[in-house]
N, C-alpha and C positions, 0 to 999 in steps of 0.2 A: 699690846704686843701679841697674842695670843690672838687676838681676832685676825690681825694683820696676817701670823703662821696659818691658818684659816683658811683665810682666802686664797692665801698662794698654795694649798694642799688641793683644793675645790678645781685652780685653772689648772694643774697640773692634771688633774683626773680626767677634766673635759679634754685637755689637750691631747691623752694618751690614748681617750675614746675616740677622738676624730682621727687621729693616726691608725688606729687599728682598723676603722671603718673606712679607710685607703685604702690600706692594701686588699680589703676583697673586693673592689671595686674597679676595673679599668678606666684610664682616664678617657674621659668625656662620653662617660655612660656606655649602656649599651647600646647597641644597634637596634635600630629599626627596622624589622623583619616581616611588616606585617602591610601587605597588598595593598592600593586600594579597594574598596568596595563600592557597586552598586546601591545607590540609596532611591531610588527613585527616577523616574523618564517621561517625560510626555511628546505622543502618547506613551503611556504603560507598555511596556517590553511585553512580545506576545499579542499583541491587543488586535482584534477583528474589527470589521467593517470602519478601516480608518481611511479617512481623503485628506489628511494633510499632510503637508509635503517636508516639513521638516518637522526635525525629532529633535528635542534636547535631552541629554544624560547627565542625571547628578550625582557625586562621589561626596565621600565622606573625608578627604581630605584635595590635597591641591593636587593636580597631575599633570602631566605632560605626553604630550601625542608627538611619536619619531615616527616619521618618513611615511606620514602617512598617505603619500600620493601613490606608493611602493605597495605598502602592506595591506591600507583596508581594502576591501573588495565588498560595493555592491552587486547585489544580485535581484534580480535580473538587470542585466549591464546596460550602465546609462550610456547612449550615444553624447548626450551633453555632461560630462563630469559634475560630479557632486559635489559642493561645497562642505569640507570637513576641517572642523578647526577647534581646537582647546583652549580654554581661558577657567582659569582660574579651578574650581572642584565644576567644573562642566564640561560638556562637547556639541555641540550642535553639530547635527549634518543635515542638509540642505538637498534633496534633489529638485532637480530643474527639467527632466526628462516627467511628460504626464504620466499617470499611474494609470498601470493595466486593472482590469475591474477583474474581481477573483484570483487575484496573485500576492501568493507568499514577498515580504521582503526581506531581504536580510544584511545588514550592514557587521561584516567580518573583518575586527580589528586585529586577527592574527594576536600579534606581542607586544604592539605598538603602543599599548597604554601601560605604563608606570606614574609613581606617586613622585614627585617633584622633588624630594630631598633625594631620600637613599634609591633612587630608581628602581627602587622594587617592583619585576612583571608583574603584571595585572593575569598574565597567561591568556589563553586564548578564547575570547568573549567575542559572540555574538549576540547582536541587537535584532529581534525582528518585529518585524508585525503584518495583516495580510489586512486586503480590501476588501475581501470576501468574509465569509462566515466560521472560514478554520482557518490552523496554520498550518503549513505541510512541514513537516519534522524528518523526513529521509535526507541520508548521505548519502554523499560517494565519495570511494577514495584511492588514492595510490599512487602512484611517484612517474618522474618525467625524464628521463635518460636520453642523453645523444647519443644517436644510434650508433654512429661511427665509434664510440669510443665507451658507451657506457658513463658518461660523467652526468655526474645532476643537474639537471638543467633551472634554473633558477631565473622566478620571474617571469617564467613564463604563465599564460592563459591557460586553461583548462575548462573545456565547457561544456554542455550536454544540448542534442537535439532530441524532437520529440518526434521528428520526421528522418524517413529511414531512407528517402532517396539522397541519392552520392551529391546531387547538386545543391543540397541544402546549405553545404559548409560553406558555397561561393556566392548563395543568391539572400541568405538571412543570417542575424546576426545570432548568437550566443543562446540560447535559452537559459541557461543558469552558469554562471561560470565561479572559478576562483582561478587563486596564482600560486605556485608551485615557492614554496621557501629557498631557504638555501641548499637543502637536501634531495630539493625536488620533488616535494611532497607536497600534495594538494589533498584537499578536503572543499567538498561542493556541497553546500548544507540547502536546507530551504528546498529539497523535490520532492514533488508530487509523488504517488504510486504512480506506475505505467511501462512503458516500453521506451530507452533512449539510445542512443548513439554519442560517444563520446570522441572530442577533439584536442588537438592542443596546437597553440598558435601563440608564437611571439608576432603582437598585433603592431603593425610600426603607423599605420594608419588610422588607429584607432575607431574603427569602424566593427567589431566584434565577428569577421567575419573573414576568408582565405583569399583575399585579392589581390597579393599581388606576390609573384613567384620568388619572389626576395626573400620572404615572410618564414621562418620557418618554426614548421609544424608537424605535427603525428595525427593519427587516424585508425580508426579500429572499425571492422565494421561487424564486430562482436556487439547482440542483441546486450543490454544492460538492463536489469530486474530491479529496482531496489528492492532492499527488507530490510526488516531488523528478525534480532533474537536476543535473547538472555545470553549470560556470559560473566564468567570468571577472569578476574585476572589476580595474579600475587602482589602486594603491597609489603615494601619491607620498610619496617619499622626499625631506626639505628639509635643505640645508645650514644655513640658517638660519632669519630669520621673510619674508624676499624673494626665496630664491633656492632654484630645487627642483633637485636632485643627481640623481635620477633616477626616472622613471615603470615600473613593472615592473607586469607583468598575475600577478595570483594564480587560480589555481584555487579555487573552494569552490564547498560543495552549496549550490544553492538549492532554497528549500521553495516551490511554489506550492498554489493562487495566493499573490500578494504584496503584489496591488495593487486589493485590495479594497474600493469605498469607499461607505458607509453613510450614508444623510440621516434624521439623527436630527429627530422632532417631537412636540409635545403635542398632547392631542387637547382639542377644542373642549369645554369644561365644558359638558355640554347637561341636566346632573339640574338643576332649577329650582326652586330654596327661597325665601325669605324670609331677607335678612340681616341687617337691620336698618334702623331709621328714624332722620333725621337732622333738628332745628331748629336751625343754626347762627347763620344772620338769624331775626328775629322775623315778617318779611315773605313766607318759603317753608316748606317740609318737604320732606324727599326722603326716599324709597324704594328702598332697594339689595334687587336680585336679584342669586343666582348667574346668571341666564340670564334671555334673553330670551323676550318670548311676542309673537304677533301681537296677542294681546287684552290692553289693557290692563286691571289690576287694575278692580274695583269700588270705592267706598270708602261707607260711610253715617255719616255725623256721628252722632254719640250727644250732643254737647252743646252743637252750634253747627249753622248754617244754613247751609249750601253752595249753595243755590242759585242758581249763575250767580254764586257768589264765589268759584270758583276757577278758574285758568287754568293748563293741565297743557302741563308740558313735558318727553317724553321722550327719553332718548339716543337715538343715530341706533340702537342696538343693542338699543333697548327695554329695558335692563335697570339701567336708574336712571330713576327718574320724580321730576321736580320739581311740586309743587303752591305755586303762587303764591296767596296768599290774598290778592283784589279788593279786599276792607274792610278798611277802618280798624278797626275793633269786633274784628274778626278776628287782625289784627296786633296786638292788644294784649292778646290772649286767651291768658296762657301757658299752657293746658294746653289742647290740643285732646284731646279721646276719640272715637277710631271703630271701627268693624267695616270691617276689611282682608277683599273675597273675593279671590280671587288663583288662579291655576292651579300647581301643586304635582306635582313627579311622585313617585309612590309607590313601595314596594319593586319592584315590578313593570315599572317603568320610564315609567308610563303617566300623563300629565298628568291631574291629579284636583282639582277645586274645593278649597279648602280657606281657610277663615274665622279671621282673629287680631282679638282687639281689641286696640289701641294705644292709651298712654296717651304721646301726642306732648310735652313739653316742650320750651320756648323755654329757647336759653344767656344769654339775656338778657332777664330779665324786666323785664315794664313799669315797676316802681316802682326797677329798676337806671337805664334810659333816661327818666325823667322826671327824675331828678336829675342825668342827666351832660347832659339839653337845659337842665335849666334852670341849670347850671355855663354852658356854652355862651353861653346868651344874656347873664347875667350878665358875661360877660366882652365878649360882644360891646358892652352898654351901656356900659361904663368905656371901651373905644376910641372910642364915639360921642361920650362925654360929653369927652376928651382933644381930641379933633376940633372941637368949640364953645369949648373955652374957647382954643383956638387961633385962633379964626376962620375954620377948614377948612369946606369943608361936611360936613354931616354927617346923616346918617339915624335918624328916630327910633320909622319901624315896623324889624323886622327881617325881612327879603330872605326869599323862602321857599326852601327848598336847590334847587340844581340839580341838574337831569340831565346827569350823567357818563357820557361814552363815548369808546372807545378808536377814535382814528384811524391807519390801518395805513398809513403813506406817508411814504417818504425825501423829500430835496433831490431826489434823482435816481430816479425812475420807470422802469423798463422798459416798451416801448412792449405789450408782452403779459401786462401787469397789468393790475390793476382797483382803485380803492381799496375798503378793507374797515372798515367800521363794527362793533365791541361795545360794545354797553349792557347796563350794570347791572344794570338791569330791563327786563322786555318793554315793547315800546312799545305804546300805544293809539292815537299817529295819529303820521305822518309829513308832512309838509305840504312840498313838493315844489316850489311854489312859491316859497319860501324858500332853497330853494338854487339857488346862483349856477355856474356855472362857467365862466372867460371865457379864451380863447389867445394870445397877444400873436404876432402878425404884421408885422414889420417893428418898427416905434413902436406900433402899436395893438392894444387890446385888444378882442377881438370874441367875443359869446356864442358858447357851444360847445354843443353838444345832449347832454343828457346822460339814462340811465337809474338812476332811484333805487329798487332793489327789495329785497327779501328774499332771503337765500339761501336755494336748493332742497337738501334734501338727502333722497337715496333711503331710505328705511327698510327694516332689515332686516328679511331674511325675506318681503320681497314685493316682486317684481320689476319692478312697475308704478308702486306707489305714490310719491307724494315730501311731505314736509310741509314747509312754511315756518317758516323758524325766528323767533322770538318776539323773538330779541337780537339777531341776526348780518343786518347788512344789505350791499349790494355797489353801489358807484357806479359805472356802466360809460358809458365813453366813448368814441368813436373818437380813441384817443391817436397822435399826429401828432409822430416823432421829431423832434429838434432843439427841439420849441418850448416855451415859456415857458407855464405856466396857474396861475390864482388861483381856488383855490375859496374861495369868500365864503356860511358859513351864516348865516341872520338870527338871531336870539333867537325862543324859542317856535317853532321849527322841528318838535323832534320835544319829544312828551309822555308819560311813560311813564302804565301802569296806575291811580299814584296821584296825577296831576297835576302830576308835578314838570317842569320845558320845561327845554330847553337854554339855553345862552346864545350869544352871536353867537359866531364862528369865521373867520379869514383864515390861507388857508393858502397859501404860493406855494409851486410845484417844477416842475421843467422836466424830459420827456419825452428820455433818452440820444436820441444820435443815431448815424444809422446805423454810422458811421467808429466808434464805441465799444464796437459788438461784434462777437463771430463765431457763425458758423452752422457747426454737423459734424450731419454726416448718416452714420449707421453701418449698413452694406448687412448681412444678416443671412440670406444663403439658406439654408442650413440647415433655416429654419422657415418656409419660406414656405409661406402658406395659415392658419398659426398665427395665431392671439389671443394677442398678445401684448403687455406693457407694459413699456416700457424705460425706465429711469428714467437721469439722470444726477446722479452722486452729488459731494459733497466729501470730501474728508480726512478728514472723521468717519462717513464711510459713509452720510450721508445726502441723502436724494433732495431736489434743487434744481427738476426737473425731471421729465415724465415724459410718455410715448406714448404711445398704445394705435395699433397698429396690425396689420395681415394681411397685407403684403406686404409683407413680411421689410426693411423700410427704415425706419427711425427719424429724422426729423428733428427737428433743435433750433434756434431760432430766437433770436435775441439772447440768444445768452450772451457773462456779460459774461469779460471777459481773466482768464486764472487755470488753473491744473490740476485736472483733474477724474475721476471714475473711472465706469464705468457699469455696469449690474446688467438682466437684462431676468426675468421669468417667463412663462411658457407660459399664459395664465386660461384654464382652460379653460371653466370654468361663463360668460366674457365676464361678469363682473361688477365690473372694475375692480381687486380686489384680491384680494393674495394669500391662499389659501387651505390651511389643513393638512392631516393628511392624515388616516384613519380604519382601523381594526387590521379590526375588527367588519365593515367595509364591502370593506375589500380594498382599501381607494384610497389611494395616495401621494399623499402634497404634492403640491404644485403646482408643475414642475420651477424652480429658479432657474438662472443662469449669470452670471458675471464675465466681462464683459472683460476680459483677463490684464494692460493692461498703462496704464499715467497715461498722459491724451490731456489735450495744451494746446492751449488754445486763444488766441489772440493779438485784439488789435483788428483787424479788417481783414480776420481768415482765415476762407475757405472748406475747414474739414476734413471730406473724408471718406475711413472709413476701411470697411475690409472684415472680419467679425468673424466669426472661423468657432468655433463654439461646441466643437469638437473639437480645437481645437489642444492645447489641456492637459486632464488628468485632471481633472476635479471636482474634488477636492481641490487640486489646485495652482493654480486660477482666480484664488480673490481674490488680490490683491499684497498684499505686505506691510504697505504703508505703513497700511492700513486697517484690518489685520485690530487686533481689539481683546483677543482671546486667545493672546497671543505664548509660544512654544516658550522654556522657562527655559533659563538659561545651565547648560551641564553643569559641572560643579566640577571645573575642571582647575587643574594647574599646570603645564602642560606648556609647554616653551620657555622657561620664568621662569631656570632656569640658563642656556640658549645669550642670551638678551639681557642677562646676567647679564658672562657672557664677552664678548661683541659690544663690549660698554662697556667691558671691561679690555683689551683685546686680547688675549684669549688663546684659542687656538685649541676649537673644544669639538666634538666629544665628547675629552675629555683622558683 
C-alpha cells in the first residue's frame, strides 16, 4: 500500500513539473529567427582569374528563391538570360552570354533568398567573382522617380556607361546595371574606378540598350566619380518593441555617390499612322491617329454626298476626329466608303501624303433600329391606351425624343465656378433668351446677368488658335457668396444638328459663403521670375486647383475645409501644361516638385505657408499618404519571439 501511495505521489510531481514547464513555453516552440547562411560556392565568392560559366551556392539549411527573374540582376548584363534556379540548401546560376576577359561579375539577389520554412530574408547578398586578377568593389546609388509625378518607379534598369558620347545609350548595351526596387532604389555594385555616365531604361526589348521611343527612360549627363570613405552610422539596440537599450555609432565604408536621383519619362509618340475607324452611333465616325497633325485629314465620299453633311469635331490633340453626319439619309446609310488622304511619316521620319480607302460600318444597323423604334412605340401605345381607359389624359401622336445634356452643378456652388453644360450632340442653335437666372436677396428674387457661351479650347500645336467646342458650353455669372439662385431653362431652349430641343429645367443652388472657406497662399522664392503652375492636389494626388504664375506666390481662393497636398512645374514653353521630356533633343521634363508635407485648411483660415523647393531630396518630396507605388513590406519575423515572451513574462533574449 505504501509503495502504491509512492508512486502515485512520484506521477503527481512529474505531472505538475510538465504543467509548469507549459506555461513558460508557447505552443509549438519558438520561432525561427535565424537567416540562411552562406556555406560555401564554387567558384569561391570573390575568386579571380575564373572561366567557368556557372557558379553554384551552398546554404546551411534549405531555401527558396522568389521572383527571381524580377529581382536578381546580373552584371554586366547578359543579352542571353541566365539560367537561375534553387533546389534544395543550393542555387546554381548558369550564364550563357561568353565572359569578358578582365571583368568584375556580380550576381545581385536583392531579398530574393529566404530559408524555406519561416521565410526568413537572407537580406541583400551578392555573389561575385572577376576573370581578371582583382575584383572591382565600387557602388553607385540612388532612386528613380517619374518625372511627371515623383512616384517610384520600380523595376526598372539602371545602368552605367564608360563612354561620354549621347549616342552610346542608343548604339551599346549597359556597362553595369541593376533594377530599381519597390522604392526605386537601385544600387550598381561590381564598378571599376573611372569616369561614367548614368541611365535608366524600362527595357521592353531586352536588348540593354534606348531603342525604341516606347521605352521609357531617364538620363544625366552629370560626369559620375565613384569612391568610397569611412562613415558612421547609429545602430539602435531595443529591449523590446518600445523600449530602446542603447544607441551605438558603427563604422562602415560608404560607396558614393549614394544619393542619386533619376526622372524617369516617355517620350511624346510623334511617328503619325492611321489607327483605325470607329461607327459606334449610327449618327458619327471617328478617326484614331497615333499623333496629331495641324492639318486635318482629307476625306472624299465614294458612295455618299458630304456636302455641308458633315460637321468635324477634333480632339483638343488633333489626333481623334469625330464626323457628325447632318442627314438623316446619312444616318441610316450603314456602310459609308471613302478615300482617307492623311499625313503619314515615313521610314525616314518625314510626314508624307498618304491615301486609305475605308469601308466605315454602322454597329447598328438601320433595319436593327427600325425594329427596336418600332418595339418602343408599340410599347409607348399600350401605356397610352392604359391611360384612356383609366380616364388619365393621354397622348395619341408620340413626343419626338429629347435633347439630353449633362448639367455640372451641386446644392452648394463655389463662388469661383461657373456652371458647365454637355450635350449629346452638337448644337445648331442656343437660344439665350430662354434661359433664366434669378438671386434671391432678402425675400426676393431678382434677375441675375448672365453669360451663355461655348467653351474655348486652345488647339494643339498652334499657339494662337482656339476652336469652340460643338457640345461643351459654360454659364458664367457674377456669383455672389451666401446667396440663393434659380436657374429656369424654357423648353426648346437649345436644338441639336437634327432638331431634337431640350425640355424645360429648374434648378435651385446657393453660392458658399464666405465664413465656409479658406484661402493659403504658398510663397515659393526659389523660382521666382519662373512660369510656373501650382496645382492643389487631394488624397488621390489629384489637382482640385491650379495657378499659373511668375512671382513665385501661388494663391488659392475658396477652398473648401479639408487636407490637402500641392505639386507645382517649371512650363517652361508657358503653355499651361506639363511637358515631357526628349532623348534626341537633349531636353528633360519639365521640372516637378512636392510640397513635403499635408496643408489643412479650416473654414475661416487664412494659410500661408513658405515652400522652399530644396528642403528635401526629390525623391523624398512627395508624402506618403499619396504616393500610389508604396515600398513592399520586407519579410520579417523579427521580434515575433520577444512579443511572444512580453505576453508570458518571461524574460527574452533567454
Amino acid at each position: 500500500m505504501l509503495k502504491l501511495r509512492n508512486i502515485l505521489y512520484i506521477i503527481g510531481v512529474i505531472a505538475l513539473l510538465s504543467s509548469c514547464a507549459r506555461m513558460g513555453r508557447p505552443d509549438g516552440g519558438w520561432y525561427d529567427e535565424t537567416p540562411p547562411h552562406v556555406i560555401g560556392s564554387t567558384p569561391a565568392d570573390r575568386s579571380t582569374d575564373v572561366q567557368a560559366k556557372k557558379v553554384n551556392i551552398y546554404f546551411d539549411e534549405f531555401i527558396k528563391l522568389d521572383n527571381a527573374s524580377e529581382k536578381v540582376v546580373v552584371s554586366p548584363p547578359q543579352l542571353e538570360q541566365a539560367e537561375i534556379k534553387a533546389s534544395g540548401k543550393k542555387i546554381s546560376v548558369e550564364l550563357k552570354d561568353s565572359l569578358k576577359p578582365n571583368t568584375t561579375y556580380t550576381v545581385d539577389f536583392s531579398d530574393a533568398i529566404s530559408d524555406n520554412n519561416e521565410g526568413n530574408p537572407m537580406g541583400n547578398y551578392t555573389y561575385s567573382f572577376s576573370t581578371g586578377d582583382h575584383i572591382d568593389t565600387l557602388e553607385v546609388a540612388g532612386t528613380v522617380v517619374a518625372a511627371e509625378n515623383l512616384e517610384p518607379v520600380k523595376g526598372i534598369l539602371v545602368g552605367l556607361y564608360a563612354e561620354m558620347g549621347d549616342s552610346c545609350f542608343m548604339k551599346m548595351p549597359m556597362l553595369r546595371v541593376a533594377r530599381a526596387d519597390s522604392r526605386g532604389h537601385f544600387v550598381i555594385k561590381g564598378v571599376a574606378p573611372g569616369a561614367y555616365r548614368i541611365y535608366a531604361l524600362n527595357d521592353q526589348d531586352g536588348n540593354y540598350m534606348f531603342s525604341q521611343k516606347s521605352e521609357q527612360m531617364a538620363f544625366s549627363h552629370d560626369t559620375i566619380r565613384p569612391a568610397f570613405c569611412d562613415a558612421l552610422r547609429q545602430d539602435t539596440l531595443w529591449l523590446d518593441s518600445l523600449h530602446i537599450k542603447d544607441i551605438k555609432q558603427t563604422g562602415y565604408i560608404r560607396f558614393t555617390p549614394d544619393d542619386l536621383v533619376l526622372r524617369a519619362f516617355e517620350h511624346v509618340q510623334t511617328d503619325r499612322f492611321f489607327l483605325k475607324s470607329e461607327r459606334l452611333q449610327p449618327d458619327r465616325f471617328t478617326l484614331f491617329f497615333s499623333y496629331g497633325s495641324k492639318k486635318l485629314p482629307e476625306i472624299k465620299p465614294l458612295n455618299f454626298d458630304a456636302t455641308d453633311r458633315l460637321l468635324i469635331e477634333p480632339s483638343v490633340r488633333r489626333d481623334t476626329i469625330t464626323y457628325w453626319l447632318r442627314d438623316t439619309a446619312l444616318v441610316n446609310q450603314d456602310t459609308l466608303s471613302l478615300a482617307l488622304t492623311y499625313e503619314m511619316t515615313d521610314t525616314l521620319g518625314n510626314l508624307v501624303p498618304q491615301t486609305d480607302t475605308l469601308q466605315i460600318l454602322s454597329k447598328q444597323p438601320y433595319e436593327r433600329r427600325l425594329k427596336e423604334a418600332q418595339k418602343e412605340l408599340e410599347s409607348w401605345k399600350k401605356q397610352q391606351e392604359k391611360k384612356r381607359k383609366r380616364g388619365e389624359a393621354y397622348d395619341s401622336v408620340m413626343p419626338p425624343k429629347e435633347l439630353e445634356f449633362k448639367l455640372a452643378v451641386d446644392s452648394k456652388l463655389d463662388p469661383d465656378r461657373n456652371l458647365h453644360f454637355e450635350f449629346d450632340t452638337p448644337l445648331a442653335s442656343a437660344d439665350t433668351s430662354k434661359i433664366h437666372l434669378y438671386a434671391k436677396h432678402d425675400t426676393l428674387w431678382y434677375v441675375a446677368p448672365l453669360r451663355f457661351e461655348p467653351v474655348k479650347q486652345k488647339m494643339w500645336g498652334d499657339s494662337i488658335a482656339t476652336a469652340e467646342s460643338k457640345r461643351q458650353y459654360m454659364l458664367r455669372a457674377e456669383w455672389r457668396p451666401g446667396i440663393e439662385y434659380s436657374l429656369e431653362i424654357d423648353s426648346l431652349a437649345f436644338t441639336d444638328i437634327y432638331g431634337n430641343a431640350s425640355k424645360k429645367l429648374k434648378k435651385g443652388f446657393k453660392v458658399g459663403a464666405m465664413d465656409d472657406y479658406s484661402s493659403l497662399v504658398l510663397n515659393i522664392a526659389q523660382l521666382n521670375g519662373e512660369n510656373l503652375v501650382v496645382e492643389l492636389l487631394t488624397s488621390e494626388d489629384k489637382s482640385v486647383k491650379s495657378v499659373h504664375t511668375t512671382n513665385s506666390t501661388a494663391a488659392f481662393y475658396y477652398v473648401r475645409p479639408g487636407k490637402y497636398y500641392a505639386r507645382l512645374f517649371v512650363d517652361r514653353n508657358n503653355n499651361g501644361v506639363w511637358d515631357t521630356g526628349d532623348y534626341s533633343a537633349n531636353l528633360q521634363p519639365e521640372e516637378v516638385f512636392y510640397y513635403p508635407y499635408e496643408i489643412e485648411c479650416k473654414a475661416k483660415w487664412d494659410v500661408t505657408l513658405n515652400w522652399n523647393i530644396n528642403e528635401k531630396p526629390l525623391d523624398q518630396q512627395k508624402p506618403e499618404k499619396i504616393k500610389k507605388q508604396k515600398g513592399e513590406r520586407q519579410r520579417k519575423i523579427q521580434q515575433r519571439n520577444m512579443e511572444r515572451a512580453r505576453k508570458m513574462g518571461i524574460a527574452y533574449p533567454f
